[in-house]
Structure formats: C-alpha cells, structure tokens
C-alpha positions as CSV (number, residue, x, y, z in Angstrom):
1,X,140.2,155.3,67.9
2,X,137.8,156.3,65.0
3,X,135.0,154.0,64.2
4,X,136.5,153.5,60.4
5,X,139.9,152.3,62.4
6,X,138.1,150.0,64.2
7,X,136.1,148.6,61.4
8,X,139.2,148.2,59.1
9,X,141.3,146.2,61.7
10,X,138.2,143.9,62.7
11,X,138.0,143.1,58.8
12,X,141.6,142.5,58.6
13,X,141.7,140.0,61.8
14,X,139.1,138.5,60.3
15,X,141.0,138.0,57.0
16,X,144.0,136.8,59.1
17,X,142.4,134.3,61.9
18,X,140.6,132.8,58.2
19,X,144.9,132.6,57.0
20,X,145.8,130.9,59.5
21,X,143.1,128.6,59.8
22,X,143.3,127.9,56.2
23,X,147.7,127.3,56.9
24,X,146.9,124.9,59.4
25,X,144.2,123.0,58.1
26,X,147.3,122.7,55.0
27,X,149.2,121.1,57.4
28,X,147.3,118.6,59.0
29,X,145.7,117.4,55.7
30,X,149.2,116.3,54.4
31,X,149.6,114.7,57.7
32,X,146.0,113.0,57.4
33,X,147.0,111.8,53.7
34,X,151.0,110.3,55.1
35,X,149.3,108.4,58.0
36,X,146.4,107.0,55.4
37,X,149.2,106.1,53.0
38,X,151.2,104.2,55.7
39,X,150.2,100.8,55.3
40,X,151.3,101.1,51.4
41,X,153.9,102.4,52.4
42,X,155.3,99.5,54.4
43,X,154.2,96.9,51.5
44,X,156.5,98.5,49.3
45,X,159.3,98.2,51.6
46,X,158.6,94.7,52.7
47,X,158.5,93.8,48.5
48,X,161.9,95.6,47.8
49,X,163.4,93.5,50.5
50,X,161.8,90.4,50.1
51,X,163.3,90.9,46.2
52,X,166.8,91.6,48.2
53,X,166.5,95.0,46.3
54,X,168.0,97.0,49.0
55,X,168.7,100.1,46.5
56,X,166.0,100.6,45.8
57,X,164.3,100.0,49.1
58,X,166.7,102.9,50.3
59,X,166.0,104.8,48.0
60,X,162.3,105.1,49.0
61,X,163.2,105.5,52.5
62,X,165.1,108.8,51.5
63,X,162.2,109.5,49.7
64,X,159.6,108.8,52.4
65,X,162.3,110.9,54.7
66,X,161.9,114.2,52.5
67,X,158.3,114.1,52.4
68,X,158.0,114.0,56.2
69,X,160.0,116.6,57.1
70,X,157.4,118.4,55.0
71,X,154.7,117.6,57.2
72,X,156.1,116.8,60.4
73,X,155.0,118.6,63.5
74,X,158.3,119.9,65.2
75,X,157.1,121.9,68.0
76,X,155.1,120.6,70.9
77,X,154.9,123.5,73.4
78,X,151.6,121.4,75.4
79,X,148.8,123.9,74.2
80,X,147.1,123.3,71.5
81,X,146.6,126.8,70.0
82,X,149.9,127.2,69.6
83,X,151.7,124.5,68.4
84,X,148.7,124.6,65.6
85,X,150.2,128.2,64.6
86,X,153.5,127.6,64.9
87,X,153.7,124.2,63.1
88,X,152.0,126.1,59.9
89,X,154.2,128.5,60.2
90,X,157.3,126.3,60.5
91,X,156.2,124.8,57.6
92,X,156.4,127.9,55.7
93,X,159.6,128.8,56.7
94,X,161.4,126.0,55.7
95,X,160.0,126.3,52.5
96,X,161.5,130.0,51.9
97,X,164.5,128.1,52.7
98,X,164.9,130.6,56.4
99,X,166.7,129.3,59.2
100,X,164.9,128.8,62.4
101,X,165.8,128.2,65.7
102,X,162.5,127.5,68.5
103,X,162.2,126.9,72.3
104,X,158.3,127.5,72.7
105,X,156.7,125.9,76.3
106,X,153.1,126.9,76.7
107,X,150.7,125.6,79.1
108,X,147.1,124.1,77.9
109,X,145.4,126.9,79.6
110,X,145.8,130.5,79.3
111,X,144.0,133.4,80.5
112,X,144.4,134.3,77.2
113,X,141.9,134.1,74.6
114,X,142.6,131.5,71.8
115,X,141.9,134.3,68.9
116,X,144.0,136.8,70.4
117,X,146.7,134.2,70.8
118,X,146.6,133.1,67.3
119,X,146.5,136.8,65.9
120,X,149.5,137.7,67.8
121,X,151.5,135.2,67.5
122,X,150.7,134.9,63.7
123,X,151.4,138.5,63.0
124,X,155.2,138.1,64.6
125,X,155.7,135.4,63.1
126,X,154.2,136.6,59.4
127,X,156.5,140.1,59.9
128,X,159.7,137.8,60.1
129,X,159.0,135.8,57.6
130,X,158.3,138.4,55.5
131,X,161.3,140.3,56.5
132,X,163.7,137.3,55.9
133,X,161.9,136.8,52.4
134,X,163.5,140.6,51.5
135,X,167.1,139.4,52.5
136,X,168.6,138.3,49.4
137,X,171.4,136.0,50.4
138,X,169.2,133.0,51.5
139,X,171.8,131.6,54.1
140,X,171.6,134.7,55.8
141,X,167.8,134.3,56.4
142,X,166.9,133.2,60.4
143,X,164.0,133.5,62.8
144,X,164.5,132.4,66.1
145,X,161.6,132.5,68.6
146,X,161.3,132.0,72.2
147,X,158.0,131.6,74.4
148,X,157.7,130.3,78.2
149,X,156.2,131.7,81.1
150,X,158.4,133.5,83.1
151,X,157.3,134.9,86.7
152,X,153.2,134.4,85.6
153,X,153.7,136.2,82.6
154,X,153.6,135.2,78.9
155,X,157.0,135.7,77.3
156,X,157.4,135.9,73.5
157,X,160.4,136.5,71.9
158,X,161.2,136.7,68.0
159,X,164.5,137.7,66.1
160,X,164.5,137.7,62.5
161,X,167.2,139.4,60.3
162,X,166.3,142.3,57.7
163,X,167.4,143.9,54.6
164,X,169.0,146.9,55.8
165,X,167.5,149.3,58.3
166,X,163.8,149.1,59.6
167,X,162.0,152.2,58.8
168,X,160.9,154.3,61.8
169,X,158.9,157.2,62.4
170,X,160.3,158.6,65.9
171,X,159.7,155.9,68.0
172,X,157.4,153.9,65.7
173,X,158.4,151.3,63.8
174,X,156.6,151.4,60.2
175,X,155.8,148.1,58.0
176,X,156.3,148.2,54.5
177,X,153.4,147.0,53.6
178,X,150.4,149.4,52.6
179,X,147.0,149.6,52.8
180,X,145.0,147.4,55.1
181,X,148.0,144.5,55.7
182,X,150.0,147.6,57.5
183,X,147.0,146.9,60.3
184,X,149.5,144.2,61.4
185,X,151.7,145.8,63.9
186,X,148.7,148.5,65.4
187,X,146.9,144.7,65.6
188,X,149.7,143.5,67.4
189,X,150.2,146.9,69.8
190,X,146.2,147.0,70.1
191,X,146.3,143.2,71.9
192,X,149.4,144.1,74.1
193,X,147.7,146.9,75.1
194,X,144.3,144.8,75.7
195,X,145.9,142.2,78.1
196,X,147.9,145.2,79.4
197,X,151.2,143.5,78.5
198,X,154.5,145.4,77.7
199,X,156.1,145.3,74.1
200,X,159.8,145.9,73.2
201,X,161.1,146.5,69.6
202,X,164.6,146.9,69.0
203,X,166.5,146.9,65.8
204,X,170.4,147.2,64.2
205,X,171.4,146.8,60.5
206,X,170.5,143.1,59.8
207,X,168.3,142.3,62.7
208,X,165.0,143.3,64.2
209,X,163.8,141.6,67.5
210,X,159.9,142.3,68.8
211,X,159.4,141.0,72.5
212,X,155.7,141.0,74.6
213,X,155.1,139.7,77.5
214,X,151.0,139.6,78.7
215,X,150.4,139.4,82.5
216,X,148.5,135.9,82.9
217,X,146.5,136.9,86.0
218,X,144.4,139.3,84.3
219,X,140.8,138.2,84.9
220,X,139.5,136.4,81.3
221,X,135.9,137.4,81.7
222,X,137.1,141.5,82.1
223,X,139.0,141.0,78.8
224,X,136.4,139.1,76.8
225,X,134.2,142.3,77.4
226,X,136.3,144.5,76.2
C-alpha cells in the first residue's frame, strides 16, 4: 500500500479513536452529573409527598424516567472496551430515533488489541447509523447487532436497513462518503485482514448486513508488531 495511503488512514484512525473517546466521555459525564444530582433528587420526592402532592411527585418521576433512559448504560457484554463503544453509540441511535435490537457477550480479555477493537467496532456501527439516517421514513430505521464468541473466534454481526441499493464496484462495496471519511471501510477490511479474520457483506434493497469474525488465538505480541 503506498506510503500516502498509509499516512491518510493513520490520520483518520486517529481522528476516529479521538470520536469515540470524545462520545463516550459524553456519556459517562451525564451519568456522573444524574448520580451527583441523586440526593436532590430524592428530597424533592420525599417534599411532594410529605405535601400529599402525588401529581406532581409523578410527574417528576416521569420526568426523572426520560432523562435516564438518556444516559443509561444498556449493554453490559463483561469487557470493558466494548460496552464503552457501544453504550455511546446506543446513545446516539436512540436519538436519530433508529430502532435497535443487541445481544453483545464479550469476554474482559481479548487477544485483541483495545484500539483495533474500538476502531472496528465503531466504524460498523458509524456506517449503520449513517445509513439508517438516509432512510426517510423514521419507523423504518433499525440496527441490530450481534457479538459472542463462537468456536474461539470473535463473531460480529450488524444489520442495518438502507435507502435503496448499496453502491458496488464488482465485488466492492463503495461508501458514500468522500474524501478521507471513505477510509472507513479499507479501515475496517485493513484490521480483518490484520487479525487474519474473515469478513462477509451482503446486501438487498432495504438492508445491508457486514459480518467479521477475528480468530482469538492469534498470538498478541505478533500482531502488535505489525
């Protein structure tokens, strides 16, 4: 691969691990600020029914109810990484009003490194959101995502639906982004490839579905030098 190539996608997985980070911290600081404001919350509770002003005291429970869901963290798949990633992501999704359906078990350790985890995962998960945010009719925006380990390999599944067809160039599937944020899918292929993992795209009109699956007994100091 060309030096310039190489350059460009460093740059833009730089740009994307800083995303991410910057999505997740998002996340937990709302959660820091709900827990600090817990105490308060309670007090104003414990006033509306103390004043038998049970109205009102629902009222702020339905409130108090909306505002979690914002900042709740739904998945717990047991490693660390990803439930960080996901749980941004989540968050995200919800808010573009998509549909999403997740079964995600991971275990703490991986022989995969936590960068390459993040950058993979993010990029699937960016590329459906994105393609659900092109679908007009927002009830007919979904993601559904599946990840376990299945016969000592990582599995990762994601479906998402689409506008239409997904442009291809023979067998390549094309973004349609330009520029440097079309790195995202040679990012994806170029971290299959490293953990020599296998990657399946297949798409119909409506609905485009990536899967990988990376070999977890591949030696984590051989891969780091790479």
């Amino acid at each position: 691969m060309p030096w310039f190539v190489n350059r460009r996608l460093s740059r833009f997985q730089n740009e994307l691990v800083n995303k991410h980070y910057d999505e997740v911290e998002s996340v937990y600081r709302k959660m820091r600020g709900w827990r600090h404001d817990y105490h308060n919350h309670i007090q104003v509770l414990k006033a509306h029914i103390e004043l038998k002003e049970y109205r009102q005291a629902q009222q702020y429970l339905d409130m108090l109810a909306e505002d979690l869901t914002a900042v709740d963290t739904v998945i717990k798949t047991g490693n660390v990484m990803v439930d960080a990633i996901l749980n941004s992501k989540l968050t995200l999704m919800r808010a573009h009003d998509i549909q999403v359906d997740v079964t995600a078990i991971v275990p703490q350790e991986v022989d995969i490194l936590g960068v390459d985890l993040s950058v993979l995962i993010g990029n699937l998960l960016d590329n459906a959101m994105e393609a659900c945010m092109r679908v007009k009719k927002k009830e007919n925006r979904f993601i559904r995502i599946y990840i376990d380990i299945i016969k000592k390999q990582l599995y990762l599944s994601v479906t998402n639906s689409t506008e239409g067809h997904v442009r291809k160039n023979g067998n390549q599937y094309l973004s349609s982004k330009q520029g440097l944020h079309g790195f995202g899918i040679l990012r994806i292929d170029n971290i299959v490839s490293k953990y020599h993992g296998y990657i399946n795209r297949q798409s119909e009109p409506g609905v485009f579905a990536t899967e990988v699956t990376l070999p977890l007994a591949a030696c984590l100091e051989n891969v780091k030098g790479m």
